[in-house]
Steps between C-alpha positions, in 0.01 A plus 500: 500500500645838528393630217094425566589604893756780530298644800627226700866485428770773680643676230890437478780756577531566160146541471444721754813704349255534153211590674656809695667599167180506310207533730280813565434554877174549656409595864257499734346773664656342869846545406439870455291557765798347693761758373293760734611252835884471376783748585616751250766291403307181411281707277801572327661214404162379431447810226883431422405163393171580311703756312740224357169337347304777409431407177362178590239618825155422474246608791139384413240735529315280752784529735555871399166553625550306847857735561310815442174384750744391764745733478369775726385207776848381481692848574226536806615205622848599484444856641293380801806227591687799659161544765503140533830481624437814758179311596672194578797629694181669718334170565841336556606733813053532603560092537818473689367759739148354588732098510792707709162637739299194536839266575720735720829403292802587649701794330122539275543869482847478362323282260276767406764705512666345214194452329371822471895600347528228250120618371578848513789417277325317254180760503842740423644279228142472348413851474826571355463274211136585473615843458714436169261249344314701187128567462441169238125618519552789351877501299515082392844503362445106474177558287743750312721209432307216451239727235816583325678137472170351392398768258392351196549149666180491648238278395150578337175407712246261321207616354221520745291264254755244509507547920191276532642205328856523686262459821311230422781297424700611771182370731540162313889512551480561864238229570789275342756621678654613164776733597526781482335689793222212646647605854327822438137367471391626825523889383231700364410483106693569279821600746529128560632501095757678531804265476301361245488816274863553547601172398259505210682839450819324486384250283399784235842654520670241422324401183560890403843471585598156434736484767520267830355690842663508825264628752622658811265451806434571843222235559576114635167344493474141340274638225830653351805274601546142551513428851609145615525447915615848549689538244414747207658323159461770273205630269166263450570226227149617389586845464824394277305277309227762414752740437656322239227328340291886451806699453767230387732619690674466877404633821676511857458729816711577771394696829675840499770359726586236260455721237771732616710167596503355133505824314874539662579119344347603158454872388935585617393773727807669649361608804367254803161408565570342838355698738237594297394157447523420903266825586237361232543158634413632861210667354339183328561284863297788696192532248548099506476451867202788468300315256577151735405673818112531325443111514337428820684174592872718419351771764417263736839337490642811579319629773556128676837532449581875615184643615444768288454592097489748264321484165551881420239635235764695398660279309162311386223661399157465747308400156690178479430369886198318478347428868342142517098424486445382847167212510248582747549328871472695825785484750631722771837725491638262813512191285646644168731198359855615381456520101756205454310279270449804281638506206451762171618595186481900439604495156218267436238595821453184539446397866509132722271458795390859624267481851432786605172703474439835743221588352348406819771651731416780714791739444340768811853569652597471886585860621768358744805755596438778201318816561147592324700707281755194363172269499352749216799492317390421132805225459366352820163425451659362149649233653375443813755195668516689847441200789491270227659127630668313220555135508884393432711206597711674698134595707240768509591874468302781560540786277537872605511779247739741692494776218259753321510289163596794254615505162827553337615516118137508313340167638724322712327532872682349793381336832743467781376159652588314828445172577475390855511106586226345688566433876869636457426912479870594518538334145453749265570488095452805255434526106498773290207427249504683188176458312299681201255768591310495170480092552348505792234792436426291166479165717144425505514145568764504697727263324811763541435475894525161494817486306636732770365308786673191337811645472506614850422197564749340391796748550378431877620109453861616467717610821576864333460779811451774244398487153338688191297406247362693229200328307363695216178359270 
């Protein structure tokens, strides 16, 4: 039985001890984008260990291709953290004051006090270590690195000719849920192939080399690893099976935590990987919970259970958020139900039970408590929620935008909200709500608005005084 199904039988100790001592390494264009989010000494051991294999790296030119797109996003990203940080230690000390003025705490403006020192400490720290990181957009000594390493160990692309073919089966793969890379259907053509081409890629090197693959990867979805009530197993059977019965020979993978974990056990490194593989491991849990926090019924858990929620399109990009198609029925903003029979899957788009239509909402805001000069602001005629009464089982709030909505970093644009509670006036709850300009200038049928207006929705069902959400489509 092993012999016609090695795909579904863990390989042995002593197995596992010939395939590190024979196999060529491949890896994914995650893993290298991640070295850019790991300390200087992570990216060290991580080159330290590479160097011990050198011989026997493989990067495929599919995933070559996907590190050099990315790579400039990915320092951005890194480079803006250090405003991020400022920002938040601003809103931090802004929303203990305005909680501190509306409650008359006792001792509140020692609690400013100490809140306005601990930020300006951290705003210190920050710009400090800002100040030492190097310019990665214009001197990459990663790129440096990595070009050198995989000199002459990076794959060939197929031949454009032969392109059209590797799509149409891929289409035929996916509709079977054939792994590799089905979880990717959703994208655009032909980006939604591209696991496909690099395991295909694989494949081919294999044959060329006649040697087993190990594949090192930052990606969890099912459509690569054998998942079994929470628990990932280790590579697809399928994929193992494939591999040996086009290349005849054996394939594993191992997330670059792992990775680092076994190559202490089997390549004798003298040096410890410990650390390194802890700061990786914290890295795969945060673009984890990231990807998780894009399912609708995984947001709305959280907001019931602390009132607030972050999906930050930092991490993700916007392309992949797919807002729901909402069927056409007429309603009014006062009876919007709390999303929690909504469910979705973002990897796949696919979407349970949407009600909402505004198509024939009038969105004419109420000019309540802000000057002629905030009611033209751009941001809030956007998103026009001022005297807007939401529906929520803890009762009906009336909304108050208490800011000039600007922006900050590129698109983010905030609204400072307060919510007052019907027939009690002295109860008063605030949210900072984060949201994408471009989204809602692009939002013709108003199906981002009515995310939003869900969410707030819902974040109001939770006891939370204070909140912030930031919602990005």
């Amino acid at each position: 039985m092993k012999t016609l199904f090695p795909g579904y039988f863990t390989p042995t100790e002593e197995e596992f001890s010939a395939l590190w001592g024979d196999a060529l390494f491949g890896f994914d264009a995650n893993v290298l984008l991640r070295l850019y989010r790991s300390t200087a000494e992570t990216q060290q051991v991580f080159f330290d260990v590479l160097e011990k294999v050198r011989d026997r790296i493989f990067l495929p030119h599919q995933a070559a291709r996907e590190y050099l797109k990315n790579r400039l996003a990915v320092i951005s990203l890194r480079s803006d953290s250090y405003g991020k940080i400022r920002l938040e230690c601003e809103k931090l000390t802004k929303s203990l004051e305005l909680i501190i003025q509306d409650h008359a705490l006792p001792n509140g403006s020692e609690v400013i006090s100490v809140a306005k020192d601990a930020a300006k400490k951290i705003v210190d720290l920050v710009s400090a270590a800002e100040e030492q990181e190097p310019d990665l957009l214009r001197a990459d000594g990663l790129l440096i690195r990595l070009a050198g390493l995989f000199e002459k160990k990076t794959g060939q692309p197929f031949e454009q000719s032969k392109l059209k073919d590797i799509y149409i089966d891929g289409a035929r793969r996916y509709s079977n849920e054939i792994p590799p890379g089905y979880k990717d259907d959703k994208k655009p053509e032909p980006d939604k192939y591209g696991d496909f081409l690099i395991w295909l890629q694989l494949i081919d090197q294999a044959k060329l080399a006649k040697k087993p693959i190990i594949f090192v990867t930052g990606d969890v979805k099912e459509d690569w690893w054998l998942q079994h009530k929470g628990a990932t197993l280790g590579p697809r059977p399928e994929l193992r099976q494939e591999m040996m019965t086009e290349a005849g020979v054996h394939f594993y993978m191992y997330t670059a935590t792992r990775f680092l974990e076994f190559a202490k056990q089997f390549l004798d490194l003298n040096f410890d990987t410990k650390k390194a593989e802890t700061e990786f491991e914290e890295i795969e849990k945060l673009d984890k919970q990231t990807a998780d926090q894009y399912t609708w019924h995984n947001l709305n858990a959280n907001l019931a259970g602390q009132g607030s929620m972050t999906n930050s399109a930092s991490s993700v990009p916007a392309s992949t958020f797919v807002m729901p198609t909402f069927p056409t029925s007429s309603f009014t903003v006062s009876s919007v139900p709390t999303p929690d029979f909504i469910t979705a899957n973002i990897e796949t788009g696919e979407w349970t039970k949407p009600t909402y239509d505004f198509s024939t909402f009038n969105w004419a805001p109420l000019k309540t408590e802000l000057a002629d000069s905030q009611y033209n602001n751009k941001y809030f005629q956007l998103l026009p929620v001022n005297g807007t009464v939401f529906q929520s089982s803890t009762g009906k709030w009336t909304c108050q935008i208490v800011n000039e909505p600007g922006s900050s970093e590129g698109d983010r644009v905030c609204y400072r909200l307060r919510f007052g509670l019907q027939h009690h006036v002295t109860k008063l709850r605030y949210l900072d709500l984060w949201v994408s300009a471009s989204g809602l200038h692009h939002d013709t049928n108003n199906r981002y608005k009515a995310a939003i207006l869900s969410i707030i929705s819902r974040w109001l069902g939770g006891n939370q005084i204070s909140g912030q959400i930031d919602h990005f489509g």
